[in-house]
C-alpha positions in Angstrom: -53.1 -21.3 -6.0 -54.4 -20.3 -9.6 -56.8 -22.6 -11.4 -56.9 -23.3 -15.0 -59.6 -22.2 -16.7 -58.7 -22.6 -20.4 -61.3 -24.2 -23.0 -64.2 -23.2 -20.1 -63.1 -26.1 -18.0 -64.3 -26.3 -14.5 -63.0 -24.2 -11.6 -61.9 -25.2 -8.2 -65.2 -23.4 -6.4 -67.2 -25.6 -8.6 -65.1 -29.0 -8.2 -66.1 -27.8 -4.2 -69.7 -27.6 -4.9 -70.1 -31.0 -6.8 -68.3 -32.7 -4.0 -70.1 -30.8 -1.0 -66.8 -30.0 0.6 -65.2 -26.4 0.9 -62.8 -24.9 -1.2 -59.9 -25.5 1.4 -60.5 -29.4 0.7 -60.4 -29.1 -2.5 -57.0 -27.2 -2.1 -56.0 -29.8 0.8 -56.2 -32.4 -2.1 -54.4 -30.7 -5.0 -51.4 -30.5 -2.3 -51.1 -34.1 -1.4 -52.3 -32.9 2.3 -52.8 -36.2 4.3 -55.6 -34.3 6.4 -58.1 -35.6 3.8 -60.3 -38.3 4.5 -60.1 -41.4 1.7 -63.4 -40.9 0.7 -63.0 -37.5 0.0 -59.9 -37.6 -1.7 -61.3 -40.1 -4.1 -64.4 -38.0 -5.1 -62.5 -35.1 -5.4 -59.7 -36.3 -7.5 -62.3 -37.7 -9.5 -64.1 -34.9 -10.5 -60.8 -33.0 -11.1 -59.8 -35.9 -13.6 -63.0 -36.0 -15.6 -63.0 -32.0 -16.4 -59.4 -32.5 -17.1 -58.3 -29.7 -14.6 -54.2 -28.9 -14.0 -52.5 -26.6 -11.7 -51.3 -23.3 -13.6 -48.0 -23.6 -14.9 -47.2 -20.1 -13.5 -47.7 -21.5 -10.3 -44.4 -22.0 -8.6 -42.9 -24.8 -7.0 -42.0 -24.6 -3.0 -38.1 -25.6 -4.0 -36.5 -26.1 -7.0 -36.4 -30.0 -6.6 -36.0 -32.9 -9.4 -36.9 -36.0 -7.7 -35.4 -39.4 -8.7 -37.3 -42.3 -7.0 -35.6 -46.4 -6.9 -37.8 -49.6 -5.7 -33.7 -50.4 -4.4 -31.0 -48.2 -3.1 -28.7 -51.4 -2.9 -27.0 -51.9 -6.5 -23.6 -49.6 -7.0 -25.9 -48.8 -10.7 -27.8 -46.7 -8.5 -25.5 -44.4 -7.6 -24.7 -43.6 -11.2 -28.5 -42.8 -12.1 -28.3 -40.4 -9.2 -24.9 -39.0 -10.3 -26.6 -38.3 -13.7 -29.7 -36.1 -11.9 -27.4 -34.6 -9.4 -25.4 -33.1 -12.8 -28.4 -31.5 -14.0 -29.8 -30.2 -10.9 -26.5 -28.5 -9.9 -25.9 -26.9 -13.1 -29.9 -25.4 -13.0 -29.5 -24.6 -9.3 -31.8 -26.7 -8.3 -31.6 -30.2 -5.6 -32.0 -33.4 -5.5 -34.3 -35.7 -3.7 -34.1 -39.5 -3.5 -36.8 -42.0 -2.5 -37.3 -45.7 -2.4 -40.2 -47.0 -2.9 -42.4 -50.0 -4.4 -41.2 -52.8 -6.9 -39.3 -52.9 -9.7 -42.5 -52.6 -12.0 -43.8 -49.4 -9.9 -43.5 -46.6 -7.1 -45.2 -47.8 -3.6 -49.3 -46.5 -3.8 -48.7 -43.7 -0.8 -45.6 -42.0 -2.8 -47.5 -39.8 -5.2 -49.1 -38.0 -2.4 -45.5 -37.1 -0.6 -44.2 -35.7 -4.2 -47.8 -34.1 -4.4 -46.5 -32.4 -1.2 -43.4 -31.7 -2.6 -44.0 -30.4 -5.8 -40.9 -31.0 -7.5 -39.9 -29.9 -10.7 -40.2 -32.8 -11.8 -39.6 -36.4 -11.4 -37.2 -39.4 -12.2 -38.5 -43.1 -12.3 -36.3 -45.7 -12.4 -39.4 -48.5 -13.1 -41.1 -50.2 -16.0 -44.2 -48.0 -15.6 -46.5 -46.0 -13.6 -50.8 -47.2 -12.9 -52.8 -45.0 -14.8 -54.1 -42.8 -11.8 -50.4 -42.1 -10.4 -50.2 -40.6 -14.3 -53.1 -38.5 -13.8 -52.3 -36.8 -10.8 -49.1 -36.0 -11.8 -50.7 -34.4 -15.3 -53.2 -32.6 -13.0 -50.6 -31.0 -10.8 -48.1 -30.1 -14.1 -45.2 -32.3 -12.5 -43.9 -34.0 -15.6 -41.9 -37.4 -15.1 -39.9 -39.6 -17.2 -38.8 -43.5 -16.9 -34.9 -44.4 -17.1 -34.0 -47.4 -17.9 -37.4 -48.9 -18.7 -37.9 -52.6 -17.3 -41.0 -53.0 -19.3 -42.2 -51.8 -22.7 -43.0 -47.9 -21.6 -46.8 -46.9 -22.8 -46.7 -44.1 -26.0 -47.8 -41.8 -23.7 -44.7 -42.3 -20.6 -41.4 -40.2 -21.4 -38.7 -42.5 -21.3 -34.6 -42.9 -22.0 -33.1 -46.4 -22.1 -30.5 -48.3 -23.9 -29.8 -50.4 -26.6 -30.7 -53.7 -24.4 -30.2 -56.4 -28.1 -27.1 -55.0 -29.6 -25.6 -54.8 -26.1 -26.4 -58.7 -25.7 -25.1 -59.1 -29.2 -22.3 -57.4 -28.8 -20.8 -59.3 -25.7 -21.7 -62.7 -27.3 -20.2 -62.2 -30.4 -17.2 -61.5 -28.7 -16.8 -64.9 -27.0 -17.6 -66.9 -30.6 -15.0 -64.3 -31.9 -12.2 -65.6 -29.5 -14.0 -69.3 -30.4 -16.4 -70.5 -27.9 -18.7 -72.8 -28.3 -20.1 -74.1 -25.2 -21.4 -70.3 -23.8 -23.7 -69.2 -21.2 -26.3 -66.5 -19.9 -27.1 -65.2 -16.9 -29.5 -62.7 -17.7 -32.4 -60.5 -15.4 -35.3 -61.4 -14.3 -37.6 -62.6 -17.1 -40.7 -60.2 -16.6 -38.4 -57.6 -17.2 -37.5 -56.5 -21.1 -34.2 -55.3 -20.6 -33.7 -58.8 -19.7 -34.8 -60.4 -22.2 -33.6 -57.8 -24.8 -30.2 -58.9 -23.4 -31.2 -62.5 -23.7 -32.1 -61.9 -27.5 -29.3 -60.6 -28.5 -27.1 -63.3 -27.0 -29.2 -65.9 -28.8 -28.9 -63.7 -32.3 -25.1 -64.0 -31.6 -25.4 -67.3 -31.3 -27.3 -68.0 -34.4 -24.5 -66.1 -36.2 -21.9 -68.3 -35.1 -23.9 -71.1 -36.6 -24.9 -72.1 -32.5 -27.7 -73.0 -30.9 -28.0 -72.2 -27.4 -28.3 -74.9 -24.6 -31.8 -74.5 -22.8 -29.4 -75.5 -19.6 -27.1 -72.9 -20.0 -30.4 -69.8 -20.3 -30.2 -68.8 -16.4 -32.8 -66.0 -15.0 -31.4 -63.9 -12.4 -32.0 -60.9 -10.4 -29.1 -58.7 -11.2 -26.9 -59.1 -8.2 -24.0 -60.2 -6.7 -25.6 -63.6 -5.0 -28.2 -64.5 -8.1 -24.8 -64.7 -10.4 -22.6 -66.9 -7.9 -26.1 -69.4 -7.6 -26.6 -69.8 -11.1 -22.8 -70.0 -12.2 -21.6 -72.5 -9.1 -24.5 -74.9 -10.7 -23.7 -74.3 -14.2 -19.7 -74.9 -13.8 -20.3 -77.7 -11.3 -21.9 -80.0 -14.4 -19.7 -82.7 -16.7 -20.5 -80.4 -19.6 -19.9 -76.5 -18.2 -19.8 -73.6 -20.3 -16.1 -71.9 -21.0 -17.6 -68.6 -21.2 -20.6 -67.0 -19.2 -22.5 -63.7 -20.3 -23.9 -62.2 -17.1 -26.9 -59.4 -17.8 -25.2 -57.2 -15.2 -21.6 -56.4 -13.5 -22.9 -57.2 -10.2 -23.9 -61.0 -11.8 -20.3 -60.8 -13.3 -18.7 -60.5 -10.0 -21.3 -63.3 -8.5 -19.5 -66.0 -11.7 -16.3 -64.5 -10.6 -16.4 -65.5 -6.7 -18.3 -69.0 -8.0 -15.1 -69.5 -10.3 -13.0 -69.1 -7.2 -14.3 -71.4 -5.0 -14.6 -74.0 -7.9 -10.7 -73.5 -8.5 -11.4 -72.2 -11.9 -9.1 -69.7 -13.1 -10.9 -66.7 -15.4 -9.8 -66.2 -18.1 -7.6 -69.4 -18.2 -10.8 -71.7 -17.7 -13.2 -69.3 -17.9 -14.3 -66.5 -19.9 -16.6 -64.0 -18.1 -18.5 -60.9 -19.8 -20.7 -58.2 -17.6 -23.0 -55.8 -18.6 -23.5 -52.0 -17.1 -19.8 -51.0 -16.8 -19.9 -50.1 -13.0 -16.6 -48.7 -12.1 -15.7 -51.5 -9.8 -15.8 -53.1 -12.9 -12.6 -52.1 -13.9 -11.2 -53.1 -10.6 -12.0 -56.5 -10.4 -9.8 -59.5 -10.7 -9.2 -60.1 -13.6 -10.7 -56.8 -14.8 -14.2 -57.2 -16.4 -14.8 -57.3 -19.9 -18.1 -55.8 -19.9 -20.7 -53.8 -21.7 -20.7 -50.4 -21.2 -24.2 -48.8 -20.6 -24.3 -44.7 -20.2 -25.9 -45.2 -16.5 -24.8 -41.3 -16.2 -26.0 -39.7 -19.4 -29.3 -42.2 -19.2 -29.9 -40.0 -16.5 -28.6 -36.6 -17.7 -31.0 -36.9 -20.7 -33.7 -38.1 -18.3 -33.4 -34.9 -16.0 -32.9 -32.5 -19.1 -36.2 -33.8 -20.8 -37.9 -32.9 -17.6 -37.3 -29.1 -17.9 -37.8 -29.3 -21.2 -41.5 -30.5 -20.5 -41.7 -28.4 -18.2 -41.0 -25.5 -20.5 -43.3 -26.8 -22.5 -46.2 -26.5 -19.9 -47.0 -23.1 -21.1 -48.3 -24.3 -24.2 -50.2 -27.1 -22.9 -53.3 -25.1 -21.6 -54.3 -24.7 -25.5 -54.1 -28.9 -25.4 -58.0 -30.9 -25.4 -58.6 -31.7 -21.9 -56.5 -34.7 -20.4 -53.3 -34.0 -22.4 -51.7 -32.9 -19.7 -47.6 -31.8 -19.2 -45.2 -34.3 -19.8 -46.7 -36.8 -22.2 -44.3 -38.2 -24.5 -44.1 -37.5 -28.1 -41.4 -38.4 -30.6 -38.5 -36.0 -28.8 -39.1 -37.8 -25.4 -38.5 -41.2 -26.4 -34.6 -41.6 -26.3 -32.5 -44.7 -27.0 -28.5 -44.6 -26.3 -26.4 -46.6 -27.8 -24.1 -48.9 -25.7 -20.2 -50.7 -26.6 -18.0 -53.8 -25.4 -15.1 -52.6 -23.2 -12.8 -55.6 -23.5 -10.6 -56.0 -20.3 -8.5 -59.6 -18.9 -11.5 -61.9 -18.2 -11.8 -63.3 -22.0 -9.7 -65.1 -24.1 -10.1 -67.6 -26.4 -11.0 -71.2 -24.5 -8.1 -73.3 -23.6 -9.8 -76.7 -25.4 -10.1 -76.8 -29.3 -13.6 -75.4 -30.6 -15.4 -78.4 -31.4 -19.2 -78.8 -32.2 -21.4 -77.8 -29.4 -22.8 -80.8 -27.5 
């Protein structure tokens, strides 16, 4: 294993010496080995983040791996994130590997020390952020990461690709006060989550425009999935006063108002206008087929995997960096917003009752 050694930082013998272990341990640590006592670990990755060391970037990895890591493996979204990484990989002749892990908001505390194991080429995070110290032993090893999809505001210093959360929200409300509804709905994410509430801006900006202002009954917080849409959407059309149009924040929600339209005996779009978000291709093979926003789940995560090996071709340069700048901190060319569009399908049209003023 080669130690870096640039601007006199500290070598491994001497990280060894300060911690009163041998220089196997010290190596035992840098590899994620679980052979390692906590205790030691601690101290040792310690001292290796105060003098700021990394791994070499000549050193090479065991496989050419990129590494895409989910808190869920349940949403169909999913598999289009992994398509994206699975596209890049096979052109560079590398492989994927897939994990599950944690919450939404970040990976499970034991996963950084299988990828130290693994030593990917890089990694993939489909979450909101990482803790500080999964970030620094990541730097330390030169295994850059970005965050797709961001649930959260990502820090200045986190990679990151996402979408354009408001003017997707926008977009799908201003087409139901287009076709002339009045009395509309959300059914957004959950509400510690920004795409959610990006979403959930941009519906209320729509509504604004229209000259509307939203019914606090008619803002629902959901979870993204099939079950959280149907809850919300079975209470909301069940009232004297229900919406004639619902914006869910995902597909899978859409599909949820769908099957809650169903059992109601509500016909969409004759009684109800329904508008997803994500563009899943069961999307298109719903019934009715969904109106929907399209979000680029696959090029999200094309861009996500390219921007790893570009960081990592930009490792070489790194070692000039002040200590603690380690590979794969984002600057302006790693913080990447695409753009997103209404696909307009059967399940809108304009409400069977005349507009009137909202109530």
């Amino acid at each position: 294993m080669a130690d870096d050694r640039s601007g006199g930082r500290i070598t491994l013998a001497q990280v060894a010496t300060q911690a009163g272990v041998s220089l196997s341990t010290v190596s035992k640590v840098l590899n994620g080995r679980p052979d390692v006592s906590a205790p030691t670990r601690i101290k040792v990755e310690e001292l290796l983040d105060e003098h700021g060391y990394r791994r070499s970037a000549a050193t090479p990895p065991e496989a050419p791996l990129l590494e895409i890591v989910f808190h869920e493996l349940d949403s169909i979204w999913s598999m289009q994130l992994i398509r994206g990484v699975q596209n890049i990989a096979q052109r560079n002749g590398m492989s994927v590997v897939l994990t599950e892990t944690g919450t939404r908001h970040s990976p499970g505390a034991d996963w950084v020390e299988g990828v130290l194991r693994r030593r990917p080429l890089g990694v993939v995070l489909v979450f909101s952020t990482l803790p500080d110290e999964l970030k620094k032993k990541l730097w330390s090893r030169a295994i850059p990461f970005v965050i797709v999809d961001p649930a959260g505001d990502p820090e200045p210093d986190v990679p990151s690709v996402g979408s354009a959360n408001w003017a997707g929200g926008l977009a799908a409300t201003r087409h139901l006060t287009d076709l002339g509804h009045r009395r509309i709905a959300v059914i957004t994410g959950p509400e510690d989550m920004l795409c959610s509430l990006a979403r959930l801006d941009g519906f209320r900006s729509a509504l604004g425009m229209a000259g509307l202002t939203p019914d606090p009954a008619h803002v629902r917080y959901g979870d993204f999935h099939v079950a959280s849409g149907r809850e919300h959407a079975l209470d909301l059309l069940s009232g004297p006063d229900r919406p004639t149009a619902i914006f869910a924040g995902s597909d899978l929600q859409a599909l949820g108002v769908l099957e809650a339209a169903r059992v109601l005996g509500l016909q969409v779009p004759r009684d109800l206008s329904v508008v997803g978000y994500d563009d899943i291709p069961l999307a298109q093979w719903s019934s009715p087929a969904l109106t929907t926003v399209n979000q680029p789940l696959v090029r999200m995560a094309e861009e996500a995997a390219q921007m790893l090996l570009r960081l990592r071709g930009d490792r070489g340069r790194t070692d000039e960096r002040a200590p603690g700048d380690g590979a794969g901190r984002a600057g302006p060319e790693t913080r990447i917003e695409l753009g997103t569009r209404l696909v307009v399908r059967d399940s809108t049209r304009a409400p069977r009752e005349p507009a009137g003023s909202q109530r």
